[in-house]
C-alpha positions in Angstrom: 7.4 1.3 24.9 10.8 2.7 24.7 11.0 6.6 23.4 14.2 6.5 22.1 16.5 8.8 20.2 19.9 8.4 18.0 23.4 10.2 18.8 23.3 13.5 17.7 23.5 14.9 14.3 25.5 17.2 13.1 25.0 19.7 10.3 21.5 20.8 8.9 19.9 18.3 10.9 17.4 20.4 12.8 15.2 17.8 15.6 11.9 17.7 16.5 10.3 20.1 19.6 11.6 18.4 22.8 7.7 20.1 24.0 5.6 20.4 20.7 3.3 22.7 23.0 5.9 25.3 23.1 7.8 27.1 20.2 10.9 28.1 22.2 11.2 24.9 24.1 14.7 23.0 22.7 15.3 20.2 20.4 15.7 16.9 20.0 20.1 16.2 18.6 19.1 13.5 17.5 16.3 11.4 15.1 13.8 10.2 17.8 10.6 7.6 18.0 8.8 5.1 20.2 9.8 1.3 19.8 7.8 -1.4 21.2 9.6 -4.5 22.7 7.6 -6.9 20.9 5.8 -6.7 18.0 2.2 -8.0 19.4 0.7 -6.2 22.6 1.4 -7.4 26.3 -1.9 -9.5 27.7 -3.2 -12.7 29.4 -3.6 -15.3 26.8 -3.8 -18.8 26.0 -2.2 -19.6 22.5 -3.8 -22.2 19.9 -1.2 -24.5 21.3 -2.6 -24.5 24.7 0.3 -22.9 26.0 -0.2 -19.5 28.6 1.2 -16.2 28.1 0.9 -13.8 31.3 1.7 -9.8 30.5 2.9 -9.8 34.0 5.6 -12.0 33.3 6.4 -10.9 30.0 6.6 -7.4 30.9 9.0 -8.6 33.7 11.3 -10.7 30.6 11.8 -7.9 28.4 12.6 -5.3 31.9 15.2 -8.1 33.3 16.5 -8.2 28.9 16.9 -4.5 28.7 18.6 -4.0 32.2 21.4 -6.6 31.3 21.9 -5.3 28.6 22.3 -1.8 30.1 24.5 -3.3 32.9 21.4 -2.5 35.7 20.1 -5.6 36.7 21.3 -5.2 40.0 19.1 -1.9 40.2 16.3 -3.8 39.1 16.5 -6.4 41.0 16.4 -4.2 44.3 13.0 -2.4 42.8 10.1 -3.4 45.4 6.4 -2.8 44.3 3.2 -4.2 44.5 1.8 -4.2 40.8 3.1 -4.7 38.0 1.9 -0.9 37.1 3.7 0.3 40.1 7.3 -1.7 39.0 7.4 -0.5 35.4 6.9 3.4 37.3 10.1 2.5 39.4 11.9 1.1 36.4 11.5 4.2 34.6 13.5 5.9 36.5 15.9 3.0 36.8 16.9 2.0 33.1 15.7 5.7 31.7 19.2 7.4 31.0 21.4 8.7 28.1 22.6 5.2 27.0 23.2 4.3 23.2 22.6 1.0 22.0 23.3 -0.9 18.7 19.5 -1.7 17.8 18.0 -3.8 15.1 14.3 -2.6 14.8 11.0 -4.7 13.2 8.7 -2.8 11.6 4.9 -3.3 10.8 3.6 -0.8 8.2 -0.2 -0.2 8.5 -2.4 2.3 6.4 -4.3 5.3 8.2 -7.8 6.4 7.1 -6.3 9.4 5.1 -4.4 6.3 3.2 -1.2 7.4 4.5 1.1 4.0 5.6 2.8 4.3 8.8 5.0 2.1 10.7 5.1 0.4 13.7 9.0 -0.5 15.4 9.2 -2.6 17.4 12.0 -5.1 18.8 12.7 -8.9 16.3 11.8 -11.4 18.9 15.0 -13.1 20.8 16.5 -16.0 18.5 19.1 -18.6 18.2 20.1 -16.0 15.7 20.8 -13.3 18.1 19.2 -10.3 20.1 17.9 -7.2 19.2 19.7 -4.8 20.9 23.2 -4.7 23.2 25.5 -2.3 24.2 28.0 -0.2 22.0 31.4 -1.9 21.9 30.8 -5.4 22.5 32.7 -8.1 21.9 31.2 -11.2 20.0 28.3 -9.2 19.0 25.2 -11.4 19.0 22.7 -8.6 17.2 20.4 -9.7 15.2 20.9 -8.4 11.8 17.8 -7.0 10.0 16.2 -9.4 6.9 13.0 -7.9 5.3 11.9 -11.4 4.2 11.9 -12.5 7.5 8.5 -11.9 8.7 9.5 -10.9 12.2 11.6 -8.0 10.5 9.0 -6.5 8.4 5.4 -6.8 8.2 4.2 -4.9 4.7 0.9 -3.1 4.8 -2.1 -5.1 2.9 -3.1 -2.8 0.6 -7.3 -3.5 0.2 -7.9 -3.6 -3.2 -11.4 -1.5 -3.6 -13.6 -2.4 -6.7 -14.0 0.3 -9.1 -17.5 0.2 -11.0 -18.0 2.4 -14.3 -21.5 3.1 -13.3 -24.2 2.9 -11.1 -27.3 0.7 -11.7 -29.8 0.8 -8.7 -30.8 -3.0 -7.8 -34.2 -4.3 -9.9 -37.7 -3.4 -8.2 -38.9 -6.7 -7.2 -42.7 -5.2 -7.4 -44.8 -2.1 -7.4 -43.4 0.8 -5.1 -47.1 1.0 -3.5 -47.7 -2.6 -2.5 -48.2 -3.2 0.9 
């Protein structure tokens, strides 16, 4: 999960509590949220197609993705640890930093139980078509740019339909109420 937050903004733009605990603590400069590098959740699996998915190495992909593309693959490369657990703790404080990145975000809307849709960003998957995020500046720019008819872009919410009934008719009695 990346927390994440833009450049700052200036003029009436007033960021969220940098310690939501505490009143007096200082603000955010910028608009700020939490993006997932992929869009499904990071596990052990085998797909339909028989093929295997280790989180392990998966977490490793997208940690060896966002250090190149940081310029600190050389840091991570020199991280020793024993878990996987352990790692992502050292490469927090490796790739965490004030770095701004061009960024094209997915999003997956979902409904709460108050009815209240929310979203989900997370990171398009890597594509012949580009990549999802890369430094400011660069030359040739491969970035994905963002389609919301493509499916790994943007997931609308399902809205369940619920039936509406004009009234209520209790179920027939299928005999006397005192027969055993």
């Amino acid at each position: 999960m990346l927390h994440v937050e833009s450049e700052p903004i200036e003029g009436e733009f007033q960021g969220f509590l940098v310690d939501p605990n505490d009143p007096n603590s200082p603000r955010y400069a910028g608009q700020v949220g939490r993006v997932r590098f992929s869009q499904y959740a990071y596990k052990d699996a085998i797909l339909p197609n028989g093929s295997e998915i280790s989180r392990d190495t998966e977490v490793m992909k997208a940690m060896i993705f966002l250090s190149e593309q940081i310029g600190k693959r050389t840091e991570l490369d020199a991280i020793q640890a024993s878990t996987i657990e352990e790692f992502m703790l050292k490469c927090n404080a490796v790739l965490s930093g004030p770095t701004f990145m061009n960024v094209c975000l997915g999003t997956r809307e979902w409904e709460n139980k108050d009815g209240y849709i929310n979203n989900d960003l997370y990171l398009p998957k890597l594509s012949k078509a580009g990549i999802p995020l890369e430094a400011l500046g660069v030359e040739n720019s491969r970035l994905i740019t963002y389609n919301v008819n493509d499916k790994n872009h943007y997931r609308p919410v399902i809205v369940k339909e619920v039936p509406v009934t004009n009234a209520f008719e209790p179920a027939p009695a299928s005999g006397d109420d005192f027969d055993l």
